[in-house]
N, C-alpha and C positions, 0 to 999 in steps of 0.2 A: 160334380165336375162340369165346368161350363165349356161347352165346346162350341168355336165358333167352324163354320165348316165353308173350307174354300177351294182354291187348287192346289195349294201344299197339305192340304188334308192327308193325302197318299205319297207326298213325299218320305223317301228314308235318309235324307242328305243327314250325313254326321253321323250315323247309324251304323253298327257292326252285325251281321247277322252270320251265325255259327248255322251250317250244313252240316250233315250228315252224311255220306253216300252223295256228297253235293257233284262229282265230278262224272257223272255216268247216267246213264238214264232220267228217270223222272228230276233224278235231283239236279241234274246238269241246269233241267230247265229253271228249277226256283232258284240255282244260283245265278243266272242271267237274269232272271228278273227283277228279283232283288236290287242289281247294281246295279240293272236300267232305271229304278229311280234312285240312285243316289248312296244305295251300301256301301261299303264295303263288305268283303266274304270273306270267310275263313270255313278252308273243307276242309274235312277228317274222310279219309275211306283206307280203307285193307290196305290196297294197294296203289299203285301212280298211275294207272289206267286213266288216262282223261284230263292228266294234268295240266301238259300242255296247252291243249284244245280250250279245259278250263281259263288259264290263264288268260291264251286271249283274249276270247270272250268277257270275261269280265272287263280286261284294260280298255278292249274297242269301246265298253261304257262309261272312260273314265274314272274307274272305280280301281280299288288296291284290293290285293291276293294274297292270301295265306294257306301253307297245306300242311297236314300232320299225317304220316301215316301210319294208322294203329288199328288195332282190333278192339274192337268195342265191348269186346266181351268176356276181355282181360280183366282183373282183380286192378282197381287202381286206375282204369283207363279215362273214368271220367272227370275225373281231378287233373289228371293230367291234361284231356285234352280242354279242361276250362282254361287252364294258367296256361296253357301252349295260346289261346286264342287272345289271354288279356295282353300276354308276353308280346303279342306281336301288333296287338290294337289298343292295347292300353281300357277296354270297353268292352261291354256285352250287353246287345239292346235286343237283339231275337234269336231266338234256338228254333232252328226247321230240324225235327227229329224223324230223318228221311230212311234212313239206311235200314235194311230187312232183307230175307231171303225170306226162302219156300220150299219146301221139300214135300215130294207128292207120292203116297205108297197106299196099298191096300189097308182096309181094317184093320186084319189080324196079323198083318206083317209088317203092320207100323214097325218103326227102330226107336228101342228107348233112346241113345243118343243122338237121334233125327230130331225125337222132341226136344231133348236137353238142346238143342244147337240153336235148332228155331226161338223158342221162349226167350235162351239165352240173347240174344240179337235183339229180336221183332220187340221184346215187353222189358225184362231187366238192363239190358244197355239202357234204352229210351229212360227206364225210372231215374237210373242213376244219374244221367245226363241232366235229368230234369233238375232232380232235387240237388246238383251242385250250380246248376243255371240259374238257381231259386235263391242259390247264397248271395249271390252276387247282384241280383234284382232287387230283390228285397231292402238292399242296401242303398242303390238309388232310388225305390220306390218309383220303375219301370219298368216295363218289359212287356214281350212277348210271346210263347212256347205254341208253335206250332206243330202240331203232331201227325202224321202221314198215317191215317186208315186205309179202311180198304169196304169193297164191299160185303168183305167176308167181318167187317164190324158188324153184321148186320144178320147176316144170312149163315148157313151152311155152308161147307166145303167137304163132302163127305169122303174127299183123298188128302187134304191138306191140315190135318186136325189140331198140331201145332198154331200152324197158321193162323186157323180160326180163331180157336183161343184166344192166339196173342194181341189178334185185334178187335176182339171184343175188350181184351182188358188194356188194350188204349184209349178204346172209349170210355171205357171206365176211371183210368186213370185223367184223362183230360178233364171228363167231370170235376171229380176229388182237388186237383189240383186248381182248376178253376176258382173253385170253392174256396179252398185253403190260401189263395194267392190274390183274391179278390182286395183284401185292406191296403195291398201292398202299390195298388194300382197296376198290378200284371196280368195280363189277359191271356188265359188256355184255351187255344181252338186245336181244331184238326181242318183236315181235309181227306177224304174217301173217294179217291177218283176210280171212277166205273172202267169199262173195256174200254183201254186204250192202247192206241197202235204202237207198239214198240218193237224193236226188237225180240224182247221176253215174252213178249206175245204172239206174236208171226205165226209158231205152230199152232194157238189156237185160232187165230180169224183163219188158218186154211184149213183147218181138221173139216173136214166134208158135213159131220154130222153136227160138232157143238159150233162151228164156224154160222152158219145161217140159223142154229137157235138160238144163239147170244143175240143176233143180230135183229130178230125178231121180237125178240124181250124188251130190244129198248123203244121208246116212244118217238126217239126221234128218228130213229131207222140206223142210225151210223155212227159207229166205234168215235170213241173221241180220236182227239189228239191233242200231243205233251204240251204245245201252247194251252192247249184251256185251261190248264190250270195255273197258268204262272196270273192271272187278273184274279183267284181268289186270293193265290198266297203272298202277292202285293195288298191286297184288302186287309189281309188277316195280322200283317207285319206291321200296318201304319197306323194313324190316329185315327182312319175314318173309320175304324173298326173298336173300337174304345168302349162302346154299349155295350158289344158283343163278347161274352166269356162263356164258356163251357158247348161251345155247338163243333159239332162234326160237320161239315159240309161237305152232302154229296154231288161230286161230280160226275154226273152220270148217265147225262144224257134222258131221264128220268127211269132209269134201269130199275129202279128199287119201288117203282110206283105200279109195277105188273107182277 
């Protein structure tokens, strides 16, 4: 594949990019970014939490809106929310597969259905999501599957064991599918963004004790924030990213390098 590389390089004009969890937190932001060069979006979450506020946001980029609201973790949900996203774009050129929770308890007092709920979500929505995104890729021979890790891809979580799990087996999956999806001309990355400021995290940057150990961990001295990630996941969605199949990219401030 001959690639000539210029300013449309990281264009998405004409493009449809399917979010996940797009209208709330982390995801809010890859769907503004996305539109800022030229998607359009289509978000799936639980609930209507952010719809609004999404919609704007996307329009002030010039860009068009779509929302489904479903549970991902329903029998049936990824099919549906494929054909909800062609139904209303006619197209599907990137899956951000955003949407995940966390549930945090002792060892021995894990909950079997804390697991089932996490995995459910964080690893089997995502597959599912993936392999009917793949039907419809494989068919224009393009695409892009971007997949939301963490730094528990990586490490330990010794309260959030679900968690962990599920995001080592993103990484895994992103490989695999890489791999699998590579003739097709479709590229599987992730992104693993390190401690960043949100909402969902407030309680840990002020916890007195893990608040200035996190903070010392990382090399650059200071917690990200939700912009820095939206320049890799523009990277990961367009052509200037074409070489690149099966990498996790940590966002992290170099957190994973102490």
């Amino acid at each position: 594949m001959n690639m000539v590389f210029n300013k449309d390089s990281f264009s998405l004009v004409g493009k449809v990019a399917l979010v996940t969890g797009g209208a709330s937190g982390l995801g809010l932001n890859y769907s503004i970014a996305l539109s800022m060069y030229g998607a359009d979006v289509f978000i799936v979450s639980r609930s209507q939490k952010g719809w609004d506020e999404a919609q704007k946001l996307v329009e002030k980029n010039g860009q068009q809106v779509g929302f489904l609201q479903k549970d991902l973790t329903e029998d049936g949900a990824a099919e549906e929310v494929i054909q909800a996203a062609l139904a209303k774009f006619g197209r599907l050129d990137i899956l951000v597969n955003n949407a995940g929770m966390q549930i945090r308890n002792n060892v021995l007092d894990f909950k079997d259905e804390d697991w089932q709920k996490v995995i459910n979500l964080n690893l089997n929505a995502l597959y599912y999501l993936s392999h009917e995104a793949a039907k419809v890729m494989t068919k224009q021979k393009s695409g892009k599957i971007i997949n939301v890790g963490s730094m528990q891809s990586y490490r330990a979580g010794k309260f959030i064991f679900p968690y962990t799990a599920s995001k080592h087996g993103v990484l895994g999956l992103t490989k695999a599918y890489a791999d699998a999806l590579a003739p097709y001309n479709i590229q599987v990355n992730g992104v693993a963004p390190g401690y960043i400021k949100t909402d969902m995290t407030k309680p840990l940057q002020e916890d007195p004790v893990r608040g200035p150990e996190i903070k010392s961990h990382i090399p650059s001295g200071e917690w990200g924030v939700p912009e820095e990630l939206m320049g890799p996941v523009v990277f990961l969605a367009s052509h200037a990213s074409d070489y690149v199949t099966g990498v996790m990219l940590p966002v992290d401030g170099g957190y994973l390098l102490r």
